[in-house]
C-alpha positions as CSV (number, residue, x, y, z in Angstrom):
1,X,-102.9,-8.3,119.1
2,X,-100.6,-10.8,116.9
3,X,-99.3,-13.9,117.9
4,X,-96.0,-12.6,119.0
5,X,-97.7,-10.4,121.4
6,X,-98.8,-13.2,123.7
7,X,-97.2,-14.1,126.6
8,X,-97.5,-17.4,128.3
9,X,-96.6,-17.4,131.8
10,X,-96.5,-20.7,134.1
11,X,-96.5,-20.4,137.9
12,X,-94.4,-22.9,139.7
13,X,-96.6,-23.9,142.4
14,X,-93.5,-25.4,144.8
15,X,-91.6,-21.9,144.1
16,X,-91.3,-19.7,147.4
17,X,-94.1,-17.5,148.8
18,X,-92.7,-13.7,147.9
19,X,-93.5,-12.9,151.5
20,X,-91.6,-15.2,153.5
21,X,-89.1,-13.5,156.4
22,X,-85.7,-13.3,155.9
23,X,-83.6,-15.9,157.9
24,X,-80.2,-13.8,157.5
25,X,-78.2,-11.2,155.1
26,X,-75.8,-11.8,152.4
27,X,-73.6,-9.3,154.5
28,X,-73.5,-11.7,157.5
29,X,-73.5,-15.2,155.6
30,X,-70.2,-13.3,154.3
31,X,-68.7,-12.1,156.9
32,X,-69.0,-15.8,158.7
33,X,-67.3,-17.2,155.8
34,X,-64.6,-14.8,155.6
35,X,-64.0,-15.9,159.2
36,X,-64.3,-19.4,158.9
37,X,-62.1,-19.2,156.0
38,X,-59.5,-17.2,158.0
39,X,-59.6,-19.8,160.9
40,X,-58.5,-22.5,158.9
41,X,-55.8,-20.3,157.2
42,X,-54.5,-19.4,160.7
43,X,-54.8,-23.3,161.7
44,X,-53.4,-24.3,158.5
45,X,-50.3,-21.8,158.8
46,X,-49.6,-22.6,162.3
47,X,-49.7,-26.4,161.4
48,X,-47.3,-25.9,158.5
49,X,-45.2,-23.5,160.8
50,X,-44.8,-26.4,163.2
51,X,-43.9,-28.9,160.3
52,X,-41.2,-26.5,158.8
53,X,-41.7,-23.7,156.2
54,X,-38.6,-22.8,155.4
55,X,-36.0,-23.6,152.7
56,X,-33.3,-25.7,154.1
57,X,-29.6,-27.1,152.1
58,X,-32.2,-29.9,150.4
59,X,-34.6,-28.0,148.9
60,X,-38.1,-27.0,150.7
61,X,-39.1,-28.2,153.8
62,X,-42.7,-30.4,154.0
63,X,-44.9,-27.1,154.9
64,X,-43.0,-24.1,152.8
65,X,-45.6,-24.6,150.1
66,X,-48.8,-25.0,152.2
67,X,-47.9,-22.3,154.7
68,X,-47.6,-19.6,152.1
69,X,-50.9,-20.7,150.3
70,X,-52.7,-20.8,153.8
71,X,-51.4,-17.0,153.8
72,X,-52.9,-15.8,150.7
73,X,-55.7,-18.1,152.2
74,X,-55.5,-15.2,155.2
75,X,-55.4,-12.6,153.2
76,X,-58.0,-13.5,150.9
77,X,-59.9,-13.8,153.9
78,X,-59.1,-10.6,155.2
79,X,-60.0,-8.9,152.0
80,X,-63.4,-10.3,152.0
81,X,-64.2,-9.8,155.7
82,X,-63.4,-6.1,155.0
83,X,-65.4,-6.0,152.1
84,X,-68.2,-7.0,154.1
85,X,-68.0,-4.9,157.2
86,X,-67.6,-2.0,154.4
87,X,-70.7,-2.8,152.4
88,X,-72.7,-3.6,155.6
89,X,-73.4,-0.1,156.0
90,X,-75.4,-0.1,153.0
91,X,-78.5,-2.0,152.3
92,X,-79.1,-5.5,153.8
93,X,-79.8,-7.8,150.7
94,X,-81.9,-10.9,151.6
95,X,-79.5,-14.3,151.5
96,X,-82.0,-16.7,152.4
97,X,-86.0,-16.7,153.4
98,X,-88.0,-19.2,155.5
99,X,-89.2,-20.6,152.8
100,X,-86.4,-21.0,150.5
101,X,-84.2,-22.4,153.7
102,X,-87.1,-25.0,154.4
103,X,-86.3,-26.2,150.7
104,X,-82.5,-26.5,151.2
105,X,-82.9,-28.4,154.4
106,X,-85.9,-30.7,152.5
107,X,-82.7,-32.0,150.3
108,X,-79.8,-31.4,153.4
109,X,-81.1,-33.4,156.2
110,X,-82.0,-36.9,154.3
111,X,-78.7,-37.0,152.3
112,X,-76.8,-36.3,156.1
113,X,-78.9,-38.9,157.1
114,X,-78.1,-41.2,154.2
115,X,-74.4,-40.7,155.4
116,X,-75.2,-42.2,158.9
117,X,-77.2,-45.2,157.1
118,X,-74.5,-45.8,155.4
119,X,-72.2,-46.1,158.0
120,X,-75.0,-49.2,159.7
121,X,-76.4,-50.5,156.7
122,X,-74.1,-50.0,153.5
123,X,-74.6,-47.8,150.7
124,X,-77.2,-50.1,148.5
125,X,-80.1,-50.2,151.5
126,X,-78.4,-46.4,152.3
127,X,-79.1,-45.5,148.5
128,X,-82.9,-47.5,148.3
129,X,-84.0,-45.3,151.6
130,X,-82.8,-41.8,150.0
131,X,-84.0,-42.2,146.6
132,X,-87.2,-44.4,147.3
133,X,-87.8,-41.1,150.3
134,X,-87.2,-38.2,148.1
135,X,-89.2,-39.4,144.8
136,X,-92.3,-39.7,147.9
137,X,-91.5,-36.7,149.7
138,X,-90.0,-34.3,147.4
139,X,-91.8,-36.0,144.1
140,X,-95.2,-36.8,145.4
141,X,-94.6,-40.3,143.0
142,X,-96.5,-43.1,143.9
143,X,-95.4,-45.1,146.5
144,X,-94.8,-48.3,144.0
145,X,-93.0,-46.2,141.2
146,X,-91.1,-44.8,144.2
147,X,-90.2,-48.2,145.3
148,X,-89.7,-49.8,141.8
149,X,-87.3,-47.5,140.5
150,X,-85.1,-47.4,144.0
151,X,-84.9,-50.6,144.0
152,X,-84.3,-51.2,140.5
153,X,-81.5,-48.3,140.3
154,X,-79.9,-49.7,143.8
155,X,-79.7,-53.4,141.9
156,X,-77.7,-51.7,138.7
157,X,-75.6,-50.2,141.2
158,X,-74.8,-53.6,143.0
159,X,-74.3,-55.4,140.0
160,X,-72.2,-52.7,137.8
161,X,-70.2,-51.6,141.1
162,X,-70.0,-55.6,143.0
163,X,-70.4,-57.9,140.2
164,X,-69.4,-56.4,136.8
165,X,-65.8,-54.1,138.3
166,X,-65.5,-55.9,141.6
167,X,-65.2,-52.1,143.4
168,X,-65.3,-52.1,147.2
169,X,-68.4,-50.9,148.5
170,X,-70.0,-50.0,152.1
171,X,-71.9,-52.7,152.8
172,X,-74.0,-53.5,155.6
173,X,-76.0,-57.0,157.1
174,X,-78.4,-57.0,153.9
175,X,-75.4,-57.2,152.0
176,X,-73.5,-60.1,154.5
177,X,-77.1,-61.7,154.3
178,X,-76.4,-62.4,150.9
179,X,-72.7,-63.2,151.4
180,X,-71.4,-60.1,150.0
């Protein structure tokens, strides 16, 4: 056997067990998008309806241009919701497992909650939580690399973003602490 021949394979040992259940189809994930989608086209037509889409002595009126987009919106929509019903007779191809949706919601659910601490405590103590949180949880770092490096990347934020440009930021009591 040459060189050539040899084949190195690496496992990744936070990959996905092969036999997790499946959570749902790619057949349904699309047909709920094609009907969300077509919800907010009908919304979004209706709205520009009410606002006037029609051509008047002056030119346009506010919603001509928005209501006909929301309609090839619609009809987008409709395309791709028959699709689906169509190919739904076939095979049911997997669109997410248990394992693979426990992932996505390991990232999802801190950075929703980062939006609700920023809303109390501003974006720097907001920003120290999630990054200082995931590099422990999601990294397994140590607990004072974890906190080192949030706290150091949150302080280059303040200064670059407060100090340095003078950019408004969401700040919370740390912040008014400080008299920022």
């Amino acid at each position: 056997m040459s060189q050539t021949d040899l084949e190195i394979v690496v496992d990744d040992p936070t990959a996905p067990e092969e036999n997790s259940s499946s959570v749902t189809s790619s057949g349904t994930v699309e047909i709920i998008v094609c009907l969300l989608l077509l919800a907010l086209a009908a919304t979004l037509g209706y709205d520009n309806w009410r606002s006037g889409a029609s051509w008047d002595s002056t030119g346009p009126e506010p919603g001509y241009f928005p209501f006909y987009l929301s309609l090839i919106l619609g009809g987008g929509s409709l395309y791709g919701l028959i699709a689906a019903l169509v190919a739904r007779r076939g095979a049911a191809d997997t669109f997410v497992t248990r394992a693979q949706a426990r992932r996505v919601m390991a990232v999802f659910v801190p950075t929703l909650l980062f939006c609700v601490v920023t809303q109390f405590f501003g974006l720097y103590v907001a920003s120290f939580l999630l990054i200082a949180g995931f590099m422990r949880a999601i990294g397994k770092i140590a607990l004072w690399k974890s906190l080192l490096t949030a706290f150091l990347f949150t302080a280059i934020m303040f200064v670059t973003f407060d100090i340095a440009f003078d950019v408004i930021m969401p700040k919370g009591p740390l912040e008014a602490a400080f008299g920022y």
